[in-house]
N, C-alpha and C positions, 0 to 999 in steps of 0.2 A: 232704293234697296228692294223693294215689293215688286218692284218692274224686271229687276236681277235675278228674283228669286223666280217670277212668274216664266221665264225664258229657258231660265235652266231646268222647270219642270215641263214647260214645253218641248225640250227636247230630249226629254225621257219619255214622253209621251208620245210623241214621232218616233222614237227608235222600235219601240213597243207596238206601237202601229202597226211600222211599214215592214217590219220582219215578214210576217205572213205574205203579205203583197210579193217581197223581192225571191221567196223561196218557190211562189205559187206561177212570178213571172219567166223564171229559169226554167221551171217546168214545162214551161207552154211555150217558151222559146225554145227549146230541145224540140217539142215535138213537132213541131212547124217545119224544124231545120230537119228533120225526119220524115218529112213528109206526111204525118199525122196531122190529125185536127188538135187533138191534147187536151190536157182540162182548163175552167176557168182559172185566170189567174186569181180568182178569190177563192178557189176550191177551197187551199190551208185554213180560212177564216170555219167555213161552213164542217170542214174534220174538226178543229179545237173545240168547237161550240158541238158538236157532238159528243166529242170524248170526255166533255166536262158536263154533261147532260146523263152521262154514263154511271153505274155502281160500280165501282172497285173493288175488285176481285184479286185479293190479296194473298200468297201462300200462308201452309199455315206455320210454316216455319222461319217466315220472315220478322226479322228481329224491326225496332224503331227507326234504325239507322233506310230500312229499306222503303220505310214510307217517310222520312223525312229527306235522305237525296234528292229527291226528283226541285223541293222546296227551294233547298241549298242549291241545285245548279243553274235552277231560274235565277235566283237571284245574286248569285256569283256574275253568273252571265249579262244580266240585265244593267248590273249596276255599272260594268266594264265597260259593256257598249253605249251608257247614257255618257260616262266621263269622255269619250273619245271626241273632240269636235267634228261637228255637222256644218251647222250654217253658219255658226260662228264662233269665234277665239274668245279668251279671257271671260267665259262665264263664271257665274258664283263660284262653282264648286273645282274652277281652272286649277287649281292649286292642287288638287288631289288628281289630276289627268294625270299621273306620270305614268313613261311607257314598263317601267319596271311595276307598278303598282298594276298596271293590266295583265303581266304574264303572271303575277303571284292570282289574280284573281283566277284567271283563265285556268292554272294549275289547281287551284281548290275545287272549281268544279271536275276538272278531270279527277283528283282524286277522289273523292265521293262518287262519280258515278260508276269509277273502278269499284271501289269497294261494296256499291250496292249490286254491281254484276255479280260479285266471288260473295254476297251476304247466300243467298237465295240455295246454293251451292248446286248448280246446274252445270251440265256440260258447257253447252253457250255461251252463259256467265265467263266463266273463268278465261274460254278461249279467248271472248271479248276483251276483256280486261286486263289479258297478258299483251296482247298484240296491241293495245290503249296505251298501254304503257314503254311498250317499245318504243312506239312512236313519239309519245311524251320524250324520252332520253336522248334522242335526236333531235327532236321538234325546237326545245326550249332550249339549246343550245344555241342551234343558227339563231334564231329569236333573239336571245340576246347580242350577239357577235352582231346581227342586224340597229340592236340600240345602242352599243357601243359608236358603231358607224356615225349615227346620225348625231350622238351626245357630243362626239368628236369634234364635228362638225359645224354646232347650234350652240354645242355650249352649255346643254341644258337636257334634260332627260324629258322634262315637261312637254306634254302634245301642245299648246297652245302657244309655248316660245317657240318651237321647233314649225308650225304652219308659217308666224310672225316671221322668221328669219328666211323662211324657203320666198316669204312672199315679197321683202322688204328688199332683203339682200340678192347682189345679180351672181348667181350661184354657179347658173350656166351647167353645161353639159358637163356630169362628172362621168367618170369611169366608175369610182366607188359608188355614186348613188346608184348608178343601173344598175350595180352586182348586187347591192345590198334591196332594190325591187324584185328584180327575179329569186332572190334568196327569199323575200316575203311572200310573192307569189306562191312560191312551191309550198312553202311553211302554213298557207293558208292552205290550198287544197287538201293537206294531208290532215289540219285542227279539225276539217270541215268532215274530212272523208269523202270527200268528191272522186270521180275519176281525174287520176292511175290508181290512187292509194287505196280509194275504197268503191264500190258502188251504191248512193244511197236507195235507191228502187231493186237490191234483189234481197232476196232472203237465202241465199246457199249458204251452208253452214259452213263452207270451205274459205271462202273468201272475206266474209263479215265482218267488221270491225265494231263499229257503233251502234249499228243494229243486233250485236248478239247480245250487248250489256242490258239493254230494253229489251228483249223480248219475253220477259214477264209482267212488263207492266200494263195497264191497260186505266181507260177512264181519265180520272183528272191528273194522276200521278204520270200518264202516258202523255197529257197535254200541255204541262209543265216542261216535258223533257224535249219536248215534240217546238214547243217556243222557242226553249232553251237552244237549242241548234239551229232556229231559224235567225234566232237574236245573234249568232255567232257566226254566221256567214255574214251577217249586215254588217258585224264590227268588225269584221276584215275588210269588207270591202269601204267603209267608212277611215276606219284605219290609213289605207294605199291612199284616198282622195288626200286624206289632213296632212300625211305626211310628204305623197309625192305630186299631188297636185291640191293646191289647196287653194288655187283660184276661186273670186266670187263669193270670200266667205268674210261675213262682215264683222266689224272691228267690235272693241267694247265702247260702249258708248253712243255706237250708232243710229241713225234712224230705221224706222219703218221701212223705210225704201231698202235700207243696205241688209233688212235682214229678209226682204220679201228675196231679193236679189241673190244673195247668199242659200235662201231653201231652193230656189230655181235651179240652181248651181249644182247642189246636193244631190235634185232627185234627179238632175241631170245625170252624177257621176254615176248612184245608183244604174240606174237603167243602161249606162255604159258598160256596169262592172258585170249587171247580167247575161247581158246580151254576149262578151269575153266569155263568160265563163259556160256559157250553152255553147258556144261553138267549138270552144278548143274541149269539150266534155263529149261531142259529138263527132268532132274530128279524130280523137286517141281512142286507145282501146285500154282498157283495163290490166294493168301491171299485175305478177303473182305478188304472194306478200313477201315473199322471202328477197323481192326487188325493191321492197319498200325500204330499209336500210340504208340501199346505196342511194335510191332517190332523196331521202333527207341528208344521207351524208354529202350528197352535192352541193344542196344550200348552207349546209356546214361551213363546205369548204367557200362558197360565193360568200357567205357572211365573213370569213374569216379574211378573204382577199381585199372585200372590201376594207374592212378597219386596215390592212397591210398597206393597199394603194394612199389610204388617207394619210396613214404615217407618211410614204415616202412624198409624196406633192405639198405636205405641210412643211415640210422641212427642207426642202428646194428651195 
């Protein structure tokens, strides 16, 4: 049971970790594909350790709610991305992975960080926080039409039956899984604010999403939030491995070997998902917002295809 407990805090510990690393690695793989030199991939570690070294400089009309957010979506976010499996299935805390239990977390944090944008009562704020939300109304729909899919499917809503069954059972080439990956895909770049939906390196007040709900905060409150989103592209990209490739990840029960095997596997998919996501972020251009709508209403409609085709081939 101590050996159960020490594994499943080991990989709260790794997700915690490798956050910084996989946000700092995108970054330097943009700019390579760019033609730049770009910064250390450790830069993100050497910004947090600054911004938590920093005083906090607070409004003065900022209510509790606005210095306690930043708290709440670390740890909304953190605790999503530790239940998600990594290197392996059926750890302690397997029983609480479910994928419905990660968009209600995923939604907690967005709504706190909306309401901390619109606390402060700032132009920014507000604009952030409405176009946050838009995107949530959209967002969390295909999301689920996407776990419908797979619950269909496995049988089970749980991330740790659902890797079991992808890996056990000969699944084979579906139709409705590809729709329901690209419906993920999309669903991920827009949680993330990645390019089309968002840009995370500019500061225009025209375009901004995520960056306008923070840009009052600063110091430790800014490195929480600053975690917080790097912790939230890992559990997407952590997310796609467990559910649509979840090779390499070792069993409960296993040895040493199958779980050294299993992290191998991991930071493998990592560094896969980075490497996707600097290119095709390098290859597009930047969508308006008012394009943002139909762009999630496409994974809408992919999530929704998806659950339709799994009706129609189950019942053949």
């Amino acid at each position: 049971m101590m050996l159960d407990f020490a594994i499943q805090g080991a990989q709260m510990l790794l997700v915690l970790g490798l956050a910084p690393l996989l946000l700092g690695l995108v970054r330097t793989l943009k700019a390579r594909m760019l033609g730049r030199r770009g910064p250390n991939p450790i830069q993100p570690y050497r910004d947090l350790r600054r911004l938590i070294a920093k005083e906090a400089v607070v409004a003065e009309n900022a209510s509790w709610l606005y210095r306690a957010a930043p708290y709440v979506v670390f740890a909304a976010i953190w605790v999503a991305a530790a239940l998600v499996p990594t290197f392996a299935t059926g750890l302690v805390f397997s029983w609480s992975a479910d994928l419905i239990a990660i968009v209600a977390l995923l939604g907690t944090a967005r709504f706190f960080l909306a309401l901390a944008g619109l606390d402060i009562g700032t132009a920014f704020g507000g604009i952030g926080a409405s176009r946050e939300m838009l995107i949530a109304i959209l967002a969390e729909p295909a999301m689920l039409m996407i776990v419908f899919t797979l619950a269909l499917l496995a049988g089970s809503t749980q991330l740790s039956s659902i890797a079991a069954f992808m890996i056990d059972q000969e699944v084979g080439l579906r139709v409705s899984l590809g729709l329901a990956l690209v419906a993920l895909v999309m669903v991920a770049i827009a949680e993330n604010a990645r390019i089309p939906v968002d840009n995370p390196a500019t500061h225009l007040e025209l375009t901004m999403v995520h960056e306008a709900m923070v840009l009052e905060y600063s110091a430790r409150h800014l490195a929480m939030i600053e975690l917080g989103a790097a912790l939230k592209l890992l559990l997407y990209i952590s997310l796609i491995g467990c559910l649509f490739a979840p090779f390499g990840m070792a069993r409960l029960g296993s040895g040493w070997e199958a779980y050294a095997i299993g992290l191998a596997a991991y930071l493998g998919k990592l560094l896969a998902g980075a490497f996707a996501l600097a290119l095709f972020e390098t290859s597009i251009a930047k969508m308006r917002v008012f394009r943002v709508p139909e762009f999630l209403g496409a994974a809408l409609m992919l999530g929704l295809l998806a659950v339709l085709l799994l009706f129609v081939t189950r019942s053949v």
